[in-house]
C-alpha positions, 0 to 999 in steps of 0.5 A: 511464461509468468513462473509460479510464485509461493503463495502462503494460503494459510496465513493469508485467509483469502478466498480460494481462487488465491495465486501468486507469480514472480514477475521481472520489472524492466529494471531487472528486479523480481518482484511478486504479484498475488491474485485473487480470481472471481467468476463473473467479477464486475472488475478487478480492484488493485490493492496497493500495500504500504510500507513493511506489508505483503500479499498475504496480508491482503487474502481477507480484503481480498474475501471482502472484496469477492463478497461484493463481486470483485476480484483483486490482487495484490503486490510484493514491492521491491524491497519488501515481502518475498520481493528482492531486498535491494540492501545486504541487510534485508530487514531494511526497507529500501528503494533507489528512487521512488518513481521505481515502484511506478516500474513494479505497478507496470509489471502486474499491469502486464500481468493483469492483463495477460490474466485477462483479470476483468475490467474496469480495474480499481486502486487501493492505496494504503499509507506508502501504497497511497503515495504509489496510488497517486502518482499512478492516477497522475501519470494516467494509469488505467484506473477507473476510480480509486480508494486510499486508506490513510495515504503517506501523503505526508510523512509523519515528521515535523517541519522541523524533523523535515529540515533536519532530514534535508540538511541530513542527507546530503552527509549521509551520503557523503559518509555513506550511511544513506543505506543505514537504517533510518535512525530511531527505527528497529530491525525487527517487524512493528508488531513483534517488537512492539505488541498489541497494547497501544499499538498505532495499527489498529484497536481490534485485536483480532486483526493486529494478530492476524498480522502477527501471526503472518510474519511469526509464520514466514519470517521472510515477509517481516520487515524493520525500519527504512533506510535513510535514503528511503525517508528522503525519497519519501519526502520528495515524491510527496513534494512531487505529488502536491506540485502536479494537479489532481487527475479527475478521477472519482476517490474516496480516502479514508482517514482515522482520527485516531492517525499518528503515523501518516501526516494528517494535515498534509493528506487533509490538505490535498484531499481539500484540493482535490475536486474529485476526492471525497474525506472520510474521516473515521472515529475511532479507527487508528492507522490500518482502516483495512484491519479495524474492527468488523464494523469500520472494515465492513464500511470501508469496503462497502463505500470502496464496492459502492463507489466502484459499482457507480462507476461501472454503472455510469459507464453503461448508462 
């Protein structure tokens, strides 16, 4: 039997059906799986957090994703939220492979389906959940169409900063310091240390204290910066992603011009590449386009609910 997992209602502002599970992946690692149940839903839209993120911080996108009929869940990778840390030091973000958060995504497929959650099912992926997301479309998963929001299809370094990461590495390991926190990162959780004035998550700020408030409440969601291992991870999954061809699945990807954390030409890039795929480009909206202002927000779900809804319908044309 799936065991019940806390869920922090109260900081997450979700709609009321909201409920969380503990689920083991076959590599033996518990992660956690949010729900967001909805009668009558046309389908059921995966939500895939980026880097540092947790359940919780997904119940308003949830709501506005009840509003236009869909129900939705969300997920604790490994490594983050109240999933197993994989490092003593639990403040560092971390993971062994990047294909093993492939392993956390099988699990809640399960779980979705035990939960009978109604199809056709969607994915959303933000920034680290963008790069999760394609690799995920890539290998097949049942995904009728996708939406990403400033996908880590590139991670913000210089070709130059991507060279030294490379020659790098290697000596990290054979020091044994790949576990150590990625150099130039804090311990503590972006929004703590750094506040809302010039922040590079988003301009409104209404939403950046939403997530403030989130891990000042539950200090065990917060997260610091990667391991070094973790960038080095990141750049080669990336690598992987722009050597396999696109899957002919319907997308639309939501970049802000405002972006100063993903590598812009690199998602522009493979956006150009992909036949399937539509660019939105948002004036004005900084990294987090799911916790922009209430007009950006309302566009972005409005176009994600349209795009799924078409799929739905041309299914039972």
């Amino acid at each position: 039997m799936t065991e019940r997992a806390p869920y922090f209602a109260d900081i997450a502002d979700g709609p009321d059906t909201g409920e969380a599970y503990w689920l083991t992946t076959t590599d033996g690692v518990r992660i956690r799986a949010g729900l967001w149940p909805k009668e009558g839903a046309k389908g059921t839209v995966f939500i895939l957090p980026g880097r540092t993120e947790c359940v919780e911080k997904y119940g308003r996108g949830a709501a506005d994703f009840a509003a236009r009929g869909f129900a939705s869940l969300a997920i604790d990778w490994r490594g983050q939220g109240i999933a197993d840390r994989l490092l003593k030091d639990r403040r560092i973000g971390h993971v062994e492979d990047f294909a093993d958060y492939q392993k956390d995504l099988d699990a809640v497929i399960a779980l979705a389906e035990a939960r009978a959650m109604p199809k056709p099912w969607f994915i959303i992926g933000h920034s680290m959940g963008g790069a999760i997301g394609i690799r995920a479309l890539i290998e097949g998963k049942p995904f009728l169409a996708a939406g990403f929001s400033a996908p880590m299809w590139g991670i913000g370094l210089s070709p130059l900063q991507k060279l030294l990461v490379r020659f790098v590495s290697p000596v990290f390991h054979a020091l044994g310091l790949q576990n150590t926190r990625a150099p130039g990162t804090k311990a503590e959780s972006y929004m703590i240390w750094h506040g809302f004035e010039d922040n590079l998550l988003t301009s409104d700020r209404d939403m950046f204290d939403y997530m403030t408030d989130q891990v000042l409440a539950q200090p065990d969601l917060s997260l610091g910066g990667p391991s070094s291992h973790w960038v080095t991870e990141a750049i080669a999954e990336n690598d992987w992603a722009h050597a396999h061809p696109l899957p002919d699945v319907p997308v639309l990807c939501f970049l802000g011009r405002d972006e100063k954390i993903v590598n812009t030409n690199a998602v522009r890039d493979l956006a150009a590449r992909w036949p399937s795929c539509e660019l939105v480009e948002v004036a004005g909206a900084r990294h987090e386009i799911p916790m922009e202002t209430p007009a950006t927000r309302r566009m972005f779900y409005d176009r994600l609910a349209g795009l799924f809804a078409a799929q739905i319908q041309s299914r039972s044309a």
